[in-house]
N, CA, C and O atoms as a Tripos MOL2 file, in Angstrom:
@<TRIPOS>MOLECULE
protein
  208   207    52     0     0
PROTEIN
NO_CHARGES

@<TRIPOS>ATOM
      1 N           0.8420   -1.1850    0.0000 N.3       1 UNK1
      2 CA          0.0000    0.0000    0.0000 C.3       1 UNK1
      3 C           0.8850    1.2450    0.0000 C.2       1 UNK1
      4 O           1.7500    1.5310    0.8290 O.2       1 UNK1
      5 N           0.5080    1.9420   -1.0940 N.am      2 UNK2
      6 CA          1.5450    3.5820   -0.8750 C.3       2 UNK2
      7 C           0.7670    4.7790   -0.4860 C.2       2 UNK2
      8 O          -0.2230    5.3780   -0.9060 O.2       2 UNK2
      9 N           1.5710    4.8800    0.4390 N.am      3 UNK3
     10 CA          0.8740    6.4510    1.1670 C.3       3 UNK3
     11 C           0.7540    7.8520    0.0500 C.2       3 UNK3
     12 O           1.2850    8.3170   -0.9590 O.2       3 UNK3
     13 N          -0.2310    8.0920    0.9400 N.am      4 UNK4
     14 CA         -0.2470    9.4360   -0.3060 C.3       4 UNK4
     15 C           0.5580   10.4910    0.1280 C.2       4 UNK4
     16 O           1.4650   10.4470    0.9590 O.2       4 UNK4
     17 N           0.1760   11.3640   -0.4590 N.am      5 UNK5
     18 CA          1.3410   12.5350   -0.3930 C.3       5 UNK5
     19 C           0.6070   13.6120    1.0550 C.2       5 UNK5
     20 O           1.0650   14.5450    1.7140 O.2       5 UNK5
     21 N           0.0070   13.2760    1.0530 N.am      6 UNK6
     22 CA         -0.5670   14.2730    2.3040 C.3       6 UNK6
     23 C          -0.0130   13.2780    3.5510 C.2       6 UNK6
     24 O           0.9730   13.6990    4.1570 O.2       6 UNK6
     25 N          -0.4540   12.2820    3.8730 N.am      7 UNK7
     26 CA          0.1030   11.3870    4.5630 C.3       7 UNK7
     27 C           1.4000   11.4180    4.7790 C.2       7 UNK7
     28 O           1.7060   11.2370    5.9570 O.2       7 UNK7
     29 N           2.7410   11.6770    3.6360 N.am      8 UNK8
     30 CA          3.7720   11.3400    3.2800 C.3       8 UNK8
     31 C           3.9450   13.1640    4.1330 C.2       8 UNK8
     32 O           4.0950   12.9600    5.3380 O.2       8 UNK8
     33 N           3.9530   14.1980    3.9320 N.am      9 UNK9
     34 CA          3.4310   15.4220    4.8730 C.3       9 UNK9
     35 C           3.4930   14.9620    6.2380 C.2       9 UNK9
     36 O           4.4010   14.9280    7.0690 O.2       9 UNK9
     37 N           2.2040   14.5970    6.2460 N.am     10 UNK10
     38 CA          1.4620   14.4030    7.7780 C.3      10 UNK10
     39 C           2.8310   13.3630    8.8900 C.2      10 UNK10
     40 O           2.9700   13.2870   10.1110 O.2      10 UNK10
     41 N           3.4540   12.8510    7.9580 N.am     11 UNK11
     42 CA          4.5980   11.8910    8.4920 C.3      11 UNK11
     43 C           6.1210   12.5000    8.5930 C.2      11 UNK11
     44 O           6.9820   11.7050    8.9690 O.2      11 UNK11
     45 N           6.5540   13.9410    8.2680 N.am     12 UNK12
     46 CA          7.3000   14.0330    7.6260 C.3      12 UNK12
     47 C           8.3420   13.5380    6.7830 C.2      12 UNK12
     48 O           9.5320   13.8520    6.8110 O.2      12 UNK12
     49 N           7.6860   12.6260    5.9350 N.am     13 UNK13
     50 CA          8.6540   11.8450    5.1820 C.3      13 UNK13
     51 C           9.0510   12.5950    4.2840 C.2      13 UNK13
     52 O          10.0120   12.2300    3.6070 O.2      13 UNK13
     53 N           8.2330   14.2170    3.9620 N.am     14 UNK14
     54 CA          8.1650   15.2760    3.0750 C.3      14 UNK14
     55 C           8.0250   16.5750    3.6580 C.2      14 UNK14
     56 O           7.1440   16.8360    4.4760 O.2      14 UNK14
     57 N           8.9810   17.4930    3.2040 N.am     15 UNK15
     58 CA          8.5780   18.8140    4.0700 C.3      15 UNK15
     59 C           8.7680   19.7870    2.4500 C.2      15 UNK15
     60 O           9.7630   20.0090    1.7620 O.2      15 UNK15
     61 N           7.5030   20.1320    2.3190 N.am     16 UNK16
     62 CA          6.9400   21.1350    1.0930 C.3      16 UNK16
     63 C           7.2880   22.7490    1.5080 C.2      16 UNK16
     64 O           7.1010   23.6720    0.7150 O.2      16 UNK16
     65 N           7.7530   22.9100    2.6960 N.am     17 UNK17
     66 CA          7.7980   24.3470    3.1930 C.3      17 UNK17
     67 C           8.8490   25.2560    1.9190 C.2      17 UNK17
     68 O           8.9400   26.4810    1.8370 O.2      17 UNK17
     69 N           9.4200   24.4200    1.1920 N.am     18 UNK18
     70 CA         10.4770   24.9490    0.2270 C.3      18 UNK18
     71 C           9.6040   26.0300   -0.9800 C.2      18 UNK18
     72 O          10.0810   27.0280   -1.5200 O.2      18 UNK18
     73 N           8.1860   25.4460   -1.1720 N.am     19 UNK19
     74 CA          7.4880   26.1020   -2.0360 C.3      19 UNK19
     75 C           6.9530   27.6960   -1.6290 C.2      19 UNK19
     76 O           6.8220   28.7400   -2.2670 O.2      19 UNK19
     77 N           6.7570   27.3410   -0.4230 N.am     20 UNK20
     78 CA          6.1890   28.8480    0.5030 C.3      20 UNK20
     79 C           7.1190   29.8600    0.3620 C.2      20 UNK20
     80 O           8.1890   29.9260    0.9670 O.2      20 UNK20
     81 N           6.5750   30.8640   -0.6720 N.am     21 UNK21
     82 CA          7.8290   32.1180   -0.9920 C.3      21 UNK21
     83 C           7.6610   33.2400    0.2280 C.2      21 UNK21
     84 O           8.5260   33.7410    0.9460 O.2      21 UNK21
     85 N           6.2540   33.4380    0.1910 N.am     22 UNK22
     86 CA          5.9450   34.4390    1.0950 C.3      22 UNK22
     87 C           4.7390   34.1090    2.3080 C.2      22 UNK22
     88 O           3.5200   34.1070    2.1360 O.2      22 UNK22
     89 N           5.4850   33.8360    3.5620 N.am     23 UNK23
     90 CA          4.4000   33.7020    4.4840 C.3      23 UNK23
     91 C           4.0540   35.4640    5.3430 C.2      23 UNK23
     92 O           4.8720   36.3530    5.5790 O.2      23 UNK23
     93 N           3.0630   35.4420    5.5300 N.am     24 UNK24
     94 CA          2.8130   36.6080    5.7180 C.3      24 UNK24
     95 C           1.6930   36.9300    6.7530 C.2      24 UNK24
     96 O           1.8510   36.0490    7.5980 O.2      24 UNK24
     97 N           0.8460   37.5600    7.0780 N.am     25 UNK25
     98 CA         -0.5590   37.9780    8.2110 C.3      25 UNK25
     99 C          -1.1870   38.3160    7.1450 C.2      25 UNK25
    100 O          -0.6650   38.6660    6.0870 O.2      25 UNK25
    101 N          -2.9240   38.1770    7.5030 N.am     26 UNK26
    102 CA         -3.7100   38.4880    6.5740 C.3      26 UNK26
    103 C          -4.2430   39.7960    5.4880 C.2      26 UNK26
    104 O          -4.8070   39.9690    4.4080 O.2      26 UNK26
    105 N          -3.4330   40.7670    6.9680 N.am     27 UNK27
    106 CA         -3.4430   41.7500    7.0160 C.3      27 UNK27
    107 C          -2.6340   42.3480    5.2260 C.2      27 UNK27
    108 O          -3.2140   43.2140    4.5710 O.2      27 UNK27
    109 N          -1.4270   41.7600    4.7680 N.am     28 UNK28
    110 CA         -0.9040   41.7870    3.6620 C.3      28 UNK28
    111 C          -1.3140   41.2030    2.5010 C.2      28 UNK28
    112 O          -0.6810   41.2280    1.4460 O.2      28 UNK28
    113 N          -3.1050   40.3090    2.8140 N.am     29 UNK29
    114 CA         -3.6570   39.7050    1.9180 C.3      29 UNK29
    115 C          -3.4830   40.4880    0.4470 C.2      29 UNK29
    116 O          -2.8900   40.0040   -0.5170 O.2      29 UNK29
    117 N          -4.0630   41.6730    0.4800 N.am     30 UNK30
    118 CA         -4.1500   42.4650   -1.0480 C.3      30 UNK30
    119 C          -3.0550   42.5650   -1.6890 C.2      30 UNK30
    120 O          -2.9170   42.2950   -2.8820 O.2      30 UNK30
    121 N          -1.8280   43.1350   -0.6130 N.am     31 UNK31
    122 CA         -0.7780   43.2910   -1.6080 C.3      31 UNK31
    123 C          -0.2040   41.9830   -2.3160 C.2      31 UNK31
    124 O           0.0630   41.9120   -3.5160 O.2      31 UNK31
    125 N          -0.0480   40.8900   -1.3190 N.am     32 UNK32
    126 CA          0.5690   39.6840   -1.8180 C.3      32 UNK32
    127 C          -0.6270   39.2360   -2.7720 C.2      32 UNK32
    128 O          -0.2700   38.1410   -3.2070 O.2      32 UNK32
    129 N          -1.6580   39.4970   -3.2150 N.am     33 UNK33
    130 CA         -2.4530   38.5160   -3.9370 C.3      33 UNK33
    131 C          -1.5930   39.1900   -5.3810 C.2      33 UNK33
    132 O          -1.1710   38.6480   -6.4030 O.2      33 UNK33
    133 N          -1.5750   41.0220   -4.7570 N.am     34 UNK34
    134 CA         -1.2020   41.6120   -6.4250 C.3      34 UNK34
    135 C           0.4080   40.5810   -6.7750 C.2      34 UNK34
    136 O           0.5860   39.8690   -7.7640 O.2      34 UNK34
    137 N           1.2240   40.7740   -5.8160 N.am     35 UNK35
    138 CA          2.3340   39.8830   -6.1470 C.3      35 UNK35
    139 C           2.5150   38.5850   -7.0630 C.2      35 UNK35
    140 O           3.2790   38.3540   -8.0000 O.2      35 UNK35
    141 N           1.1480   37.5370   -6.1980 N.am     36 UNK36
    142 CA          1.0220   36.2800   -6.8900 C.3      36 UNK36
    143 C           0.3280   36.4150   -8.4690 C.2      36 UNK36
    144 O           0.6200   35.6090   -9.3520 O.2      36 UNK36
    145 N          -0.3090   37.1690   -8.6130 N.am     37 UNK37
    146 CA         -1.1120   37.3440   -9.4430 C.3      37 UNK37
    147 C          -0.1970   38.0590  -10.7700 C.2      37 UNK37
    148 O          -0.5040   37.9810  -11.9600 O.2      37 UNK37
    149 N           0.9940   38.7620  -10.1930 N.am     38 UNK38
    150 CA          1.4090   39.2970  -11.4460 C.3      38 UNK38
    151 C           2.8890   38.7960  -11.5110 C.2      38 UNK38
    152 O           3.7920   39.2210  -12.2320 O.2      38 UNK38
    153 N           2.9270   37.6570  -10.4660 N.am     39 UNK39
    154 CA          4.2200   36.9810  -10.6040 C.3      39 UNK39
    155 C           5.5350   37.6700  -10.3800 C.2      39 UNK39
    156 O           6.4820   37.3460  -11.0970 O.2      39 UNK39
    157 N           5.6970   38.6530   -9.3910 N.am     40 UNK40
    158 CA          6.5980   39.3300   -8.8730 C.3      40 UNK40
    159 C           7.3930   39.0430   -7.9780 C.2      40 UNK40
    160 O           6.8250   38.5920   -6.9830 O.2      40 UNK40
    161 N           8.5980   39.1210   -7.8960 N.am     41 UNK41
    162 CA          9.3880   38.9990   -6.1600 C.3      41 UNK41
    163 C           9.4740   37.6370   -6.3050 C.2      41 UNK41
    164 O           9.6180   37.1170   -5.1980 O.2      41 UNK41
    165 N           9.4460   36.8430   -7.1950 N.am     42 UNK42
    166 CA          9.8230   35.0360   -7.2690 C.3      42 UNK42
    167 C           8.6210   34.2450   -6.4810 C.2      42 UNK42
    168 O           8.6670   33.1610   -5.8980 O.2      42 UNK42
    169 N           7.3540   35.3060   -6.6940 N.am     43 UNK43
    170 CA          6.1850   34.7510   -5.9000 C.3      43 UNK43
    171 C           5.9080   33.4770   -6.4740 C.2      43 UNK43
    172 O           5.7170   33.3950   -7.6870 O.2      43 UNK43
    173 N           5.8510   32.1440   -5.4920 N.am     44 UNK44
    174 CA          5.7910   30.8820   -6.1130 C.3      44 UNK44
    175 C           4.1540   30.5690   -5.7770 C.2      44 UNK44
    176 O           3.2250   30.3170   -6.5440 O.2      44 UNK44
    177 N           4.2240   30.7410   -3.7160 N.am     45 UNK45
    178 CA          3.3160   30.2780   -2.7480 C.3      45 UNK45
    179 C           3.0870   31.1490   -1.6890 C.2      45 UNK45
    180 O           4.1470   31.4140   -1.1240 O.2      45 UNK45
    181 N           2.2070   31.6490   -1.2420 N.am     46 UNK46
    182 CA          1.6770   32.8300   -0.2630 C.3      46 UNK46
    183 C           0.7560   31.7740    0.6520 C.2      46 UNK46
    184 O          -0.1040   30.9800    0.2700 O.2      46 UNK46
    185 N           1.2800   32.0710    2.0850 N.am     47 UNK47
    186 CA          0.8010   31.3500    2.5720 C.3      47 UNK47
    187 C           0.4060   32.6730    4.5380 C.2      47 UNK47
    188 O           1.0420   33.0170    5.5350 O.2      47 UNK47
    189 N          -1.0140   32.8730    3.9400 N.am     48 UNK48
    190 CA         -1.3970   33.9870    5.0320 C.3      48 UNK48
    191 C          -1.6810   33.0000    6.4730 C.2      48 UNK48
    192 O          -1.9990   31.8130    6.5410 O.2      48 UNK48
    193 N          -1.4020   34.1050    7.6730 N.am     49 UNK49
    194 CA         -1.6420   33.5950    8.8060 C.3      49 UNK49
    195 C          -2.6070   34.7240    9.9350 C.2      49 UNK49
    196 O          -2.5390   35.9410    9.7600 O.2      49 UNK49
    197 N          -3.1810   34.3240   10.6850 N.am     50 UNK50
    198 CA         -4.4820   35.1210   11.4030 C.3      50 UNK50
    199 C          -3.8200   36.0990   12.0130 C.2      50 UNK50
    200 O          -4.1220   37.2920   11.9720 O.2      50 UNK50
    201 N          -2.6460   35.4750   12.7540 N.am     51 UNK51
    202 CA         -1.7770   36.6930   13.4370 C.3      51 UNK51
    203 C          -0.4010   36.9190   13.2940 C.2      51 UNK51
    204 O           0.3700   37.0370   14.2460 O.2      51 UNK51
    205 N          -0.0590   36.9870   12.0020 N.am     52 UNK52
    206 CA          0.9900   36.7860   11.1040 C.3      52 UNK52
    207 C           1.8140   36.0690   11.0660 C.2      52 UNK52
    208 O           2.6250   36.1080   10.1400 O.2      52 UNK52
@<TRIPOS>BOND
     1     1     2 1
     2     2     3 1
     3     3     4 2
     4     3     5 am
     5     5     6 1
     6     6     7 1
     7     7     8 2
     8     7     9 am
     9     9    10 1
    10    10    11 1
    11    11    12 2
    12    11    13 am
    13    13    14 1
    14    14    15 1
    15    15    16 2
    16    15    17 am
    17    17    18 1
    18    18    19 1
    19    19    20 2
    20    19    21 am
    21    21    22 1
    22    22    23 1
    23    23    24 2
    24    23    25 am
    25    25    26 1
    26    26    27 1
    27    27    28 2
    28    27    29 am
    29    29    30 1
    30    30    31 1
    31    31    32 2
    32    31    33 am
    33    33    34 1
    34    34    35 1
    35    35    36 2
    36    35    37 am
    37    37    38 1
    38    38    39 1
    39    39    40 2
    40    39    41 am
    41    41    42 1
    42    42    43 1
    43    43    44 2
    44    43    45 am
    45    45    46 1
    46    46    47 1
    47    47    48 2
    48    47    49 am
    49    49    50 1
    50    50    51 1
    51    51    52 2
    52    51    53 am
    53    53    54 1
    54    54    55 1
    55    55    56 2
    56    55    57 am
    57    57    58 1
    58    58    59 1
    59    59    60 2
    60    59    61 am
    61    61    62 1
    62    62    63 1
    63    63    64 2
    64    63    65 am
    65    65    66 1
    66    66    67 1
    67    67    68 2
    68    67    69 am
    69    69    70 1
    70    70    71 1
    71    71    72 2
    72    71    73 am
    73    73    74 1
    74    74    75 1
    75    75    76 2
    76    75    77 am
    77    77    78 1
    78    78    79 1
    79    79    80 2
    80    79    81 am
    81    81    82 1
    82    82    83 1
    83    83    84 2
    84    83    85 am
    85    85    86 1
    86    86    87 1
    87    87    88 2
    88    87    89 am
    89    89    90 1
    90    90    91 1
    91    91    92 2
    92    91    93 am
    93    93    94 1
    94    94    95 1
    95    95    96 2
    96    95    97 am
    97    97    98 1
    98    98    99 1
    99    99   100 2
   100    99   101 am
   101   101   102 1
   102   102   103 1
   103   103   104 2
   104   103   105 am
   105   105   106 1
   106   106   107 1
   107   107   108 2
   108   107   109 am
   109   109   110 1
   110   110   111 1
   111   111   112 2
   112   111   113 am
   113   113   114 1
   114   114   115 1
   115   115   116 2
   116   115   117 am
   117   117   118 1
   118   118   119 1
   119   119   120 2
   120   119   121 am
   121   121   122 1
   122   122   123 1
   123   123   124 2
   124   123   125 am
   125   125   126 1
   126   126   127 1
   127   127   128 2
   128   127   129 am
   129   129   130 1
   130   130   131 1
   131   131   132 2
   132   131   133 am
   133   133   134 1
   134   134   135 1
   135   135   136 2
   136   135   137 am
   137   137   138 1
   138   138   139 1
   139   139   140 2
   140   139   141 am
   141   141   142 1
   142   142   143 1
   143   143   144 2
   144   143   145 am
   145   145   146 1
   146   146   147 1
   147   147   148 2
   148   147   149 am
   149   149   150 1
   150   150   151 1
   151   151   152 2
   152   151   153 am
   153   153   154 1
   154   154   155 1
   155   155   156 2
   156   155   157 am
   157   157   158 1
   158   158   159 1
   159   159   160 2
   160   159   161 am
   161   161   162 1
   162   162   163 1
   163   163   164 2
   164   163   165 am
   165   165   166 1
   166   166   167 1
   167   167   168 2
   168   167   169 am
   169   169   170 1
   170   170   171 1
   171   171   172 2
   172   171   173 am
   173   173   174 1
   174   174   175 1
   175   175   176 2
   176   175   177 am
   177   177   178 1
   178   178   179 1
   179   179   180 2
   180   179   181 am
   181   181   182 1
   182   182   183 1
   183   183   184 2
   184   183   185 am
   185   185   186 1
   186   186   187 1
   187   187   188 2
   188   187   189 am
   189   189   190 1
   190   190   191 1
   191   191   192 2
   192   191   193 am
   193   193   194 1
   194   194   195 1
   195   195   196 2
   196   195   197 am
   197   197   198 1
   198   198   199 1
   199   199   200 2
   200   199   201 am
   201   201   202 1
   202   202   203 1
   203   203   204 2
   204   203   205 am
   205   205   206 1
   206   206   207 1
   207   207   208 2
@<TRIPOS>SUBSTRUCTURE
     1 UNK1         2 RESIDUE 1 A UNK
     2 UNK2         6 RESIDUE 1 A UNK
     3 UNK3        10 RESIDUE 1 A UNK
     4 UNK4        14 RESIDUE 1 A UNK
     5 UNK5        18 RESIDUE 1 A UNK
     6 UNK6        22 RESIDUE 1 A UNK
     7 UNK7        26 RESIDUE 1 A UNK
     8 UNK8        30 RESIDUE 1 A UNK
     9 UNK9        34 RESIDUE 1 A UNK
    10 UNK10       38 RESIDUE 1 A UNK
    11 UNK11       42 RESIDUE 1 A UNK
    12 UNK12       46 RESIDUE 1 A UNK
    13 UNK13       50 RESIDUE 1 A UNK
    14 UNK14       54 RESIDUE 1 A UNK
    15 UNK15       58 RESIDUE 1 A UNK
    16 UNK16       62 RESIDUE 1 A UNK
    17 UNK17       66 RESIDUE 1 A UNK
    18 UNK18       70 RESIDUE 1 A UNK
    19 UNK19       74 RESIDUE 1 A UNK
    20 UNK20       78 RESIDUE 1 A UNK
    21 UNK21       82 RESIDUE 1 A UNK
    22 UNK22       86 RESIDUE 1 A UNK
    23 UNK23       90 RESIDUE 1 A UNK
    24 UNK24       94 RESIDUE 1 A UNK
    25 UNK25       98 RESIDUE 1 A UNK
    26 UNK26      102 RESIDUE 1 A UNK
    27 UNK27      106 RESIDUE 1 A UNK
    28 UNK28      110 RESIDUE 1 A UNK
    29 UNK29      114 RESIDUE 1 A UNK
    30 UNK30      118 RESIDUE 1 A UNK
    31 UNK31      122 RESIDUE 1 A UNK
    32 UNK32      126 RESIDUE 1 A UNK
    33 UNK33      130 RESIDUE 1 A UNK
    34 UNK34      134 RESIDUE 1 A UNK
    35 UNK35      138 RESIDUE 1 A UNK
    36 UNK36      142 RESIDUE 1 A UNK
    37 UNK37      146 RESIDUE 1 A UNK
    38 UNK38      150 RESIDUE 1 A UNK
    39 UNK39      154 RESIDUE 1 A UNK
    40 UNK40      158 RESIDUE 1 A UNK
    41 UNK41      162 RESIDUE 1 A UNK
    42 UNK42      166 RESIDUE 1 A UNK
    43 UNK43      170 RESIDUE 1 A UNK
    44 UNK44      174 RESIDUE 1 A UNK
    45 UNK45      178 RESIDUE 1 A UNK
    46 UNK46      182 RESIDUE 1 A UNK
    47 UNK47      186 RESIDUE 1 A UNK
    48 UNK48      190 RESIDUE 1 A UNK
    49 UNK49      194 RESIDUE 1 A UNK
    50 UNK50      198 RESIDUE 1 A UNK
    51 UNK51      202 RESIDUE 1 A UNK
    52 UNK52      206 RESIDUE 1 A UNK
């Protein structure tokens, strides 16, 4: 049986954090969407947080 990839995550048999260009607070939602959206600053993955 092969684990899936979330599993393979959930286990750290995999750590994806390499994709996350910009973690940020929600508060920077607008600007980073313009970022992702127009592909600026090596924006790959935006990954917002409640209290930054």
């Amino acid at each position: 049986m092969n684990a899936t990839s979330l599993q393979k995550v959930q286990n750290g048999d995999i750590d994806p954090s390499f994709v996350i260009t910009h973690p940020a607070g929600l508060e920077a939602g607008p600007e980073l969407y313009k970022t992702f959206r127009d592909k600026e600053d090596g924006c790959i993955k935006v990954v917002m947080r409640p209290h930054g």
